[in-house]
C-alpha positions as CSV (number, residue, x, y, z in Angstrom):
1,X,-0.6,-47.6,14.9
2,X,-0.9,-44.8,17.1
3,X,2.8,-44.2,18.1
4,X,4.1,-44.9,14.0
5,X,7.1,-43.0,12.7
6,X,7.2,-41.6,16.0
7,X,9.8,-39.7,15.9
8,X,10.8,-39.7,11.7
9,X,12.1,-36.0,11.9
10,X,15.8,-37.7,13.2
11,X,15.7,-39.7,9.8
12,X,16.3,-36.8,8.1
13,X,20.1,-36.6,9.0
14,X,21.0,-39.9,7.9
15,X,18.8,-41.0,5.1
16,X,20.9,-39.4,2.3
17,X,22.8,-42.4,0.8
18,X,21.9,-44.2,-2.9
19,X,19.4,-45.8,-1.8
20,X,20.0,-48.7,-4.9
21,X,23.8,-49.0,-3.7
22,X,22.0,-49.7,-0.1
23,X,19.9,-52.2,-1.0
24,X,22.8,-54.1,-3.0
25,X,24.3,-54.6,0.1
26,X,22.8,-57.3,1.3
27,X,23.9,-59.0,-1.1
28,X,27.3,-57.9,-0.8
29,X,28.1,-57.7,2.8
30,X,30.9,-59.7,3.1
31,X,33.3,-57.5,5.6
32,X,32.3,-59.5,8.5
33,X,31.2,-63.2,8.6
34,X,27.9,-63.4,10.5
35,X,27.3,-66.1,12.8
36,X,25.1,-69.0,11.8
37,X,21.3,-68.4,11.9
38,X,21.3,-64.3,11.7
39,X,20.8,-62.2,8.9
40,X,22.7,-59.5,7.2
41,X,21.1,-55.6,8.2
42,X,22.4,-52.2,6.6
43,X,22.7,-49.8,9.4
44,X,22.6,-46.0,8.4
45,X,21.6,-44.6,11.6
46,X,18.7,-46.7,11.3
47,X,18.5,-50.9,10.8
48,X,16.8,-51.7,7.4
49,X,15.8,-55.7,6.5
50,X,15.9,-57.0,3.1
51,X,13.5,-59.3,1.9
52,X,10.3,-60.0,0.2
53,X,6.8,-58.8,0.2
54,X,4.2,-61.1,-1.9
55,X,7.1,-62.1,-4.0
56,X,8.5,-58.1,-4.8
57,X,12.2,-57.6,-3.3
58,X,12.2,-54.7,-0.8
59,X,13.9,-52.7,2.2
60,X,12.2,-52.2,5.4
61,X,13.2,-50.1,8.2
62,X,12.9,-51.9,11.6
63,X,11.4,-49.5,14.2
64,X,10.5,-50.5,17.5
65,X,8.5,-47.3,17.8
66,X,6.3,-49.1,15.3
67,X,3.6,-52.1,15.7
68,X,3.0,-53.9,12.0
69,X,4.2,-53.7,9.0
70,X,4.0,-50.7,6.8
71,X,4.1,-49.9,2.9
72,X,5.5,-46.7,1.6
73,X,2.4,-45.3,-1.1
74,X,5.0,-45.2,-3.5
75,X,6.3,-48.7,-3.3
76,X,2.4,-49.9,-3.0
77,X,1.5,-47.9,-6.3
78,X,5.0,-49.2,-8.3
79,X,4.9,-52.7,-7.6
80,X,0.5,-53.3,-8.3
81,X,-0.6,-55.3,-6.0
82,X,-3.4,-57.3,-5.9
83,X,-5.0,-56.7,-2.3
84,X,-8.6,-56.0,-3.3
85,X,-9.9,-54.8,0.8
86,X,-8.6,-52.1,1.5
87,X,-9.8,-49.1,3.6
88,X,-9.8,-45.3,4.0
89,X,-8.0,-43.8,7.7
90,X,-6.6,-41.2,9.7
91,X,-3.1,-41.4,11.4
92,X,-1.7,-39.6,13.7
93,X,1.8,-38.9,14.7
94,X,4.9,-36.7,14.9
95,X,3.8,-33.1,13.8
96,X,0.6,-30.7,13.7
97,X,-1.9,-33.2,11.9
98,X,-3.1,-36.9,10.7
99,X,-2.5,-38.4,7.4
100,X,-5.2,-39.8,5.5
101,X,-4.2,-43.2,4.2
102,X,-4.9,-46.6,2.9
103,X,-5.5,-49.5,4.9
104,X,-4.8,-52.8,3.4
105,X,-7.4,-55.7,5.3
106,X,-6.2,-58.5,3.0
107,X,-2.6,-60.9,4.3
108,X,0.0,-59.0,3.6
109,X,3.1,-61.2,3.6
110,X,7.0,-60.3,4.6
111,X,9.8,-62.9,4.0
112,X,13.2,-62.4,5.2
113,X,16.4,-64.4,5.7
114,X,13.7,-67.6,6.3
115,X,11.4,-65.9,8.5
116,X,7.9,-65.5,7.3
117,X,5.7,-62.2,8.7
118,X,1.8,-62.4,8.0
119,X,-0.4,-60.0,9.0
120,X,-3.3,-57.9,7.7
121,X,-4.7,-54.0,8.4
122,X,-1.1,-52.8,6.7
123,X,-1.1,-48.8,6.8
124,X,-0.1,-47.3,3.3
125,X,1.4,-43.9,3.6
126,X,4.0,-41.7,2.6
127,X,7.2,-42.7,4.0
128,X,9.8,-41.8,1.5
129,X,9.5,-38.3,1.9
130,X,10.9,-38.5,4.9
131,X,12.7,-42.1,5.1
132,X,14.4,-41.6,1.4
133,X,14.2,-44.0,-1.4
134,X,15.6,-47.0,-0.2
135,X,12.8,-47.3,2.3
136,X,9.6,-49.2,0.9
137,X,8.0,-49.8,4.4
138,X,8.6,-50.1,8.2
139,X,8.9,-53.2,9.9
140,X,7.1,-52.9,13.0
141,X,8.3,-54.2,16.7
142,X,4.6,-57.1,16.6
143,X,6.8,-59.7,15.1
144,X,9.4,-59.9,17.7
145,X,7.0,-60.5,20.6
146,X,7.8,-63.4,22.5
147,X,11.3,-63.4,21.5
148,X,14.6,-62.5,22.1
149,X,16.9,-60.3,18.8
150,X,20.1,-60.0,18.9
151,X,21.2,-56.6,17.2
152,X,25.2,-56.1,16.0
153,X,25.6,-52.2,14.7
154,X,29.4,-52.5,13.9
155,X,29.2,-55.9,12.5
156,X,25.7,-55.6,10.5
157,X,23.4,-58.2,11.3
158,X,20.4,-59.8,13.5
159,X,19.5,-62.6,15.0
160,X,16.4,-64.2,16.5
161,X,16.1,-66.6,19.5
162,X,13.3,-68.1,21.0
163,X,14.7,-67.5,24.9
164,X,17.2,-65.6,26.5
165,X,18.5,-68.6,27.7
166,X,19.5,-69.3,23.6
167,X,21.8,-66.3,23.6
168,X,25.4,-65.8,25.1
169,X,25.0,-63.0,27.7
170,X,28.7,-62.9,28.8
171,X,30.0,-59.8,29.4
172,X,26.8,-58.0,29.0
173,X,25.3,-55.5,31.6
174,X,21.1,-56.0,32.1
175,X,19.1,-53.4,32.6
176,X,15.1,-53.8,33.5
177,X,13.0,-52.4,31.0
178,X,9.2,-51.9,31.7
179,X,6.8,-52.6,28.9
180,X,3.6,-50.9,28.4
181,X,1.5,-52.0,25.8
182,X,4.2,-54.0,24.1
183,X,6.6,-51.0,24.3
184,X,9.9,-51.0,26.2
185,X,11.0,-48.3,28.1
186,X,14.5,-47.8,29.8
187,X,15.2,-45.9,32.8
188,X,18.1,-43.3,32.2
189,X,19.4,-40.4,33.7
190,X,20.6,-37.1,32.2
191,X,22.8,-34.6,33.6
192,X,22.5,-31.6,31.3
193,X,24.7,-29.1,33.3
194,X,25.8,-28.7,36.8
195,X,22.3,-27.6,38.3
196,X,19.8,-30.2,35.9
197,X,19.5,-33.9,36.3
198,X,16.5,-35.3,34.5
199,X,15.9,-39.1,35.3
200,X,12.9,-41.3,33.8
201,X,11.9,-43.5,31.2
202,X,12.2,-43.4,27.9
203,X,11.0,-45.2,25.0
204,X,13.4,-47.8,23.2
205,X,12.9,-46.5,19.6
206,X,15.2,-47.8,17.4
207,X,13.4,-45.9,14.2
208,X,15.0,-42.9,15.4
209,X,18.2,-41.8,13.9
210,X,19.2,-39.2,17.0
211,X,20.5,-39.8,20.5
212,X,17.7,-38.9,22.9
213,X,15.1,-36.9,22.6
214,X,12.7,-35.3,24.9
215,X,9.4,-34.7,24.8
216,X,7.9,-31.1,25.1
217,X,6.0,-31.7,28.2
218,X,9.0,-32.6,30.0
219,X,10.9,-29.5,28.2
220,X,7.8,-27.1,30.1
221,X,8.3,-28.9,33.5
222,X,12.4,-28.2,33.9
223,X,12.4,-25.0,31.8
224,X,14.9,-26.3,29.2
225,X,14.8,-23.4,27.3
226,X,15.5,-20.9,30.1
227,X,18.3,-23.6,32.0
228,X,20.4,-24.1,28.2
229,X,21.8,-21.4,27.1
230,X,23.9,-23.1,24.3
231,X,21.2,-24.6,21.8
232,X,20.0,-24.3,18.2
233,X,16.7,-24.9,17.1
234,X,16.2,-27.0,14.0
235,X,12.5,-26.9,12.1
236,X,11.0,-29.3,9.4
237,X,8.0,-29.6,6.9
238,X,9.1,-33.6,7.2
239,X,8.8,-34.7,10.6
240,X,6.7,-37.7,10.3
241,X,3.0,-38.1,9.6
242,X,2.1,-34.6,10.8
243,X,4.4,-33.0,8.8
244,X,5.4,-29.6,10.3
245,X,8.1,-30.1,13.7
246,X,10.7,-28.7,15.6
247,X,12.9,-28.4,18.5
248,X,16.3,-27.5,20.0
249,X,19.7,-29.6,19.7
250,X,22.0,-28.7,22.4
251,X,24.8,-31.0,24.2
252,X,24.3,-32.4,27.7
253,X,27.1,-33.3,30.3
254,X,26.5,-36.7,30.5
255,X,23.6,-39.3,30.2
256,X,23.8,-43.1,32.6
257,X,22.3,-46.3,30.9
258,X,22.4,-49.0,33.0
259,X,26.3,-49.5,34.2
260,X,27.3,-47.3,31.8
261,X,28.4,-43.3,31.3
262,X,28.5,-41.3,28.1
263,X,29.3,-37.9,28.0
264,X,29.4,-34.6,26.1
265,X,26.1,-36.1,23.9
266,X,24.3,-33.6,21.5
267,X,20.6,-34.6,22.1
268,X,17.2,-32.6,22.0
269,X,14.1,-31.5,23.4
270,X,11.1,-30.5,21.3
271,X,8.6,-27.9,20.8
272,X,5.6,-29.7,19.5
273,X,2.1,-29.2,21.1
274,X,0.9,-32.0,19.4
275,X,1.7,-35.3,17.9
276,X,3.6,-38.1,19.7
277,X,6.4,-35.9,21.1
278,X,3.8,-34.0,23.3
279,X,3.5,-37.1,25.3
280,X,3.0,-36.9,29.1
281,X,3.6,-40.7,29.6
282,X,7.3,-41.2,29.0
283,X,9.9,-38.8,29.2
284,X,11.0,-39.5,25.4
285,X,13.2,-41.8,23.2
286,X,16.4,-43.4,23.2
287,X,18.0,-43.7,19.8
288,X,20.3,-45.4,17.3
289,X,22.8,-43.0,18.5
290,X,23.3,-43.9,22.0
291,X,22.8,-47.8,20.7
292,X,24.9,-47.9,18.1
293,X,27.8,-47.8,21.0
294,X,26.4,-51.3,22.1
295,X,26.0,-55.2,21.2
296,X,22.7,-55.1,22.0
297,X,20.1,-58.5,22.9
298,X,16.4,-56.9,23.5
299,X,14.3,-59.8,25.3
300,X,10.6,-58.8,24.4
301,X,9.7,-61.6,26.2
302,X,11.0,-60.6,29.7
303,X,11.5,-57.3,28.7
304,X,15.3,-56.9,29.9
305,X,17.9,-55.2,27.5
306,X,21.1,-56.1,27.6
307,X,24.0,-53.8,26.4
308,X,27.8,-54.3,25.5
309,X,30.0,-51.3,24.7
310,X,31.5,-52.4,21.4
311,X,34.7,-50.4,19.7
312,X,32.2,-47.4,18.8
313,X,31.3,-46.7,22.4
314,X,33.8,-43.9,23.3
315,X,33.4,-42.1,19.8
316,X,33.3,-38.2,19.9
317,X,29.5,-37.2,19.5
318,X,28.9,-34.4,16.6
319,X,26.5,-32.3,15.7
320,X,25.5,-31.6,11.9
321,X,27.8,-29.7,10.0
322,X,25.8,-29.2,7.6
323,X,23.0,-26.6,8.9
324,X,20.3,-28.5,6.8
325,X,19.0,-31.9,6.4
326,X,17.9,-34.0,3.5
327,X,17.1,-37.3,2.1
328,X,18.2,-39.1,-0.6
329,X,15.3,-39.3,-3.7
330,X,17.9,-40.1,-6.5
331,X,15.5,-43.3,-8.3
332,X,11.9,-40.6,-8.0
333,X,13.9,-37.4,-8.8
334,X,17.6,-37.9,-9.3
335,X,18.6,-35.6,-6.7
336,X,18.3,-35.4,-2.7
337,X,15.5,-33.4,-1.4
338,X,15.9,-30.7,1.1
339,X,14.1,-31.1,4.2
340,X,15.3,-28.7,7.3
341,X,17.1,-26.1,8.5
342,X,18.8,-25.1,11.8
343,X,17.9,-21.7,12.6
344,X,20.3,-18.9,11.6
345,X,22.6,-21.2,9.9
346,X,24.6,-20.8,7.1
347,X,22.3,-22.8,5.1
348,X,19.6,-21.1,6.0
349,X,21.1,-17.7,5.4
350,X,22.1,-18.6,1.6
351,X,18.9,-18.8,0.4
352,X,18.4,-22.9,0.7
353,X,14.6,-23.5,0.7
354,X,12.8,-26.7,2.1
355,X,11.7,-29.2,-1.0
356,X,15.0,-28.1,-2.9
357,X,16.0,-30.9,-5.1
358,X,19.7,-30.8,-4.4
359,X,21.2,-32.7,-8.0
360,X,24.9,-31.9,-7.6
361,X,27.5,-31.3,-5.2
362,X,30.7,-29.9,-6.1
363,X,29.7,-30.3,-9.6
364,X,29.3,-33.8,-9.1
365,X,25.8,-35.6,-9.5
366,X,24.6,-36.9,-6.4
367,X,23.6,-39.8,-7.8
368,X,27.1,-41.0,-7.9
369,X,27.8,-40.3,-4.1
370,X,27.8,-42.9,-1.5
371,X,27.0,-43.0,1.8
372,X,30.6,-43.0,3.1
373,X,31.9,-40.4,0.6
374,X,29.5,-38.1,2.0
375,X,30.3,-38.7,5.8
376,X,34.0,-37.7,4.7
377,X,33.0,-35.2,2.7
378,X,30.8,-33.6,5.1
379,X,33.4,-33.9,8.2
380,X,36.5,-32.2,6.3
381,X,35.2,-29.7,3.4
382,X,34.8,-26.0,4.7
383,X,32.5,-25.1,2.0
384,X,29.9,-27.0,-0.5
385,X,29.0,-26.0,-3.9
386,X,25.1,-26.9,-4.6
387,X,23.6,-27.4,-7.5
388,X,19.8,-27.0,-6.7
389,X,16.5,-27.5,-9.2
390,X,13.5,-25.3,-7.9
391,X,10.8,-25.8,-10.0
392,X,11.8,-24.9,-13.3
393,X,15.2,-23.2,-12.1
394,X,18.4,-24.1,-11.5
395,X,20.5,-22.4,-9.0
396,X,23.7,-22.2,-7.4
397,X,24.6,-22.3,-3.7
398,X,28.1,-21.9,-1.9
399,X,27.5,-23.2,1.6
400,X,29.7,-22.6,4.6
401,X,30.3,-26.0,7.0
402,X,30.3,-26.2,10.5
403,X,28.9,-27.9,13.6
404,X,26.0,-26.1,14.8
405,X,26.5,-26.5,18.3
């Protein structure tokens, strides 16, 4: 509970895809033939499950920055269930202040791909705000204790073992991973320029969408914002439970995990005094970014990861072209809500506002956009025309595209 959506503001990049379209996909993903006994994942910057709650089909977003399960409020409210104990709480997380929730005591049950999840004291909050629509809940990292999961980014599945000694570790580099409180952390080391090295452990979080991030503490201690010169700081009403976040994006020279050196990497450090990135006890996360660049096997019951480059691992890192985030709301609202700004942007110079309902581009609805359009889109155009509902207005936006930093 106390580390959920750690880390949700990263989300915010990625999460803008038709969130109906995604969930069809598990029941269309046919590019790759999986190997027997794993399941089918969508991976948008993050890994979301398919499957069933107490009978109703949904999407969950696997985060292993997480414990339980999860229900988004909207999802809970939609779908009526029947739990009749349920509770009043506070929650904590990324950003200036808890979220008062529901708490569901009764079984909460989550089926996928012939595994069965039951648990109970299930957290309902609002997670589509900052997750998009396609998200009805996070699955938590609780089930997986004990086991061994197999993760394929570029080939879009899962699968579960009971031992390592089940899986095929050939041509896979291990690296030893120590686990407090059921969480793994991995030992890395950052060069950001020629007179900064940063080594430590950071947490394996795959709920975030970003490369790594670093917490605020460790920002302070090495003087990040007087040793990077080239940065650009990016704020958000949406960055997790607590709402209100920010921090700086800026590139680093190179970053070591395990045997293994990536380089030129656009990561961040942040600027929160409280919430989950003011942490003193890890030096932040590792995410989706870096791991997308790997077959991945995470033994939870050793707690060892082992990492394969696969054909994505020498791929350029960028940073947003954009100069604003969103995610995609296009079932509650028909449009994709605005949720960020980098500082001094383009964006943020036209006029943009956070909570923007964004219903067209180029004239277009975005309602008929898919994920992949947009990436293409959004790596070639110059400009963007936005069509934009505030309140009771409509307005008109001519945006200028390119990288930040």
């Amino acid at each position: 509970m106390k580390n959920l959506i750690k880390y949700m503001v990263l989300i915010c990049f990625f999460a803008s895809c038709n969130s109906e379209t995604q969930k069809k996909d598990f029941e269309t993903n046919s590019e790759f033939q999986i190997p027997s006994g794993a399941f089918p994942i969508i991976y948008r910057k993050h890994l979301y499950i398919g499957g069933l709650t107490n009978n109703v089909k949904s999407v969950f977003v696997f985060d292993t920055g997480a414990d339980n399960l999860y229900f988004d409020s909207l999802f809970f409210s939609q779908n009526k269930f029947s739990y009749k104990n349920i509770a009043v709480a506070l929650l904590p997380g990324v950003g200036s202040k808890p979220q008062k929730i529901k708490l569901i005591l009764d079984t909460v049950n989550f089926h996928f791909s012939g595994n069965e999840y039951n648990t109970n004291r299930v957290p309902v909050l609002g997670l589509k705000g900052i997750l998009g629509d396609i998200a009805d809940g996070i699955l938590g990292g609780n089930y997986f204790s004990g086991k061994v999961l197999e993760i394929n980014y570029q080939h879009k599945y899962m699968k579960i073992y009971d031992s390592i000694d089940a899986a095929l570790t050939n041509g896979y580099s291990k690296i030893v991973c120590e686990n407090v409180n059921d969480r793994l952390y991995i030992p890395l080391k950052l060069k950001i320029n020629d007179s900064l090295v940063i080594e430590g452990k950071f947490a394996l979080d795959l709920g975030s969408g970003g490369s790594v991030s670093l917490t605020s503490p460790v920002a302070k201690q090495f003087a990040l914002g007087q040793k990077i010169e080239q940065k650009i700081k990016y704020y958000t009403n949406y960055g997790g439970v607590g709402g209100k976040t920010s921090r700086y994006d800026f590139r680093a020279e190179s970053l070591l995990i395990g045997d293994f050196e990536l380089n030129d990497i656009v990561m961040d450090y942040s600027e929160d005094k409280n919430g989950a990135l003011s942490t003193t006890k890890n030096f932040g996360l590792l995410g989706n970014v870096i791991l997308e660049r790997f077959d991945l096997l995470i033994d939870f019951k050793n707690f060892f990861l082992y990492i394969k480059p696969n054909s994505h691992y020498t791929d350029v890192f960028t940073a947003s072209r954009l100069g604003f985030t969103y995610v995609d709301r296009s079932e509650t609202f028909a449009a994709w809500n605005l949720t960020g700004f980098y500082k001094d942007s383009p964006a943020e110079q036209s006029g943009l506002q956070i909570d923007d309902k964004i219903t067209h581009l180029n004239d277009q609805p975005v309602t008929e956009i898919n994920y992949e359009q947009q990436k293409e889109l959004f790596k070639k155009a110059e400009t963007i025309k936005l069509t934009v509902k505030r309140n009771s207005e409509i307005l008109f936006f001519n945006v200028i595209l390119k990288e930040v930093i």
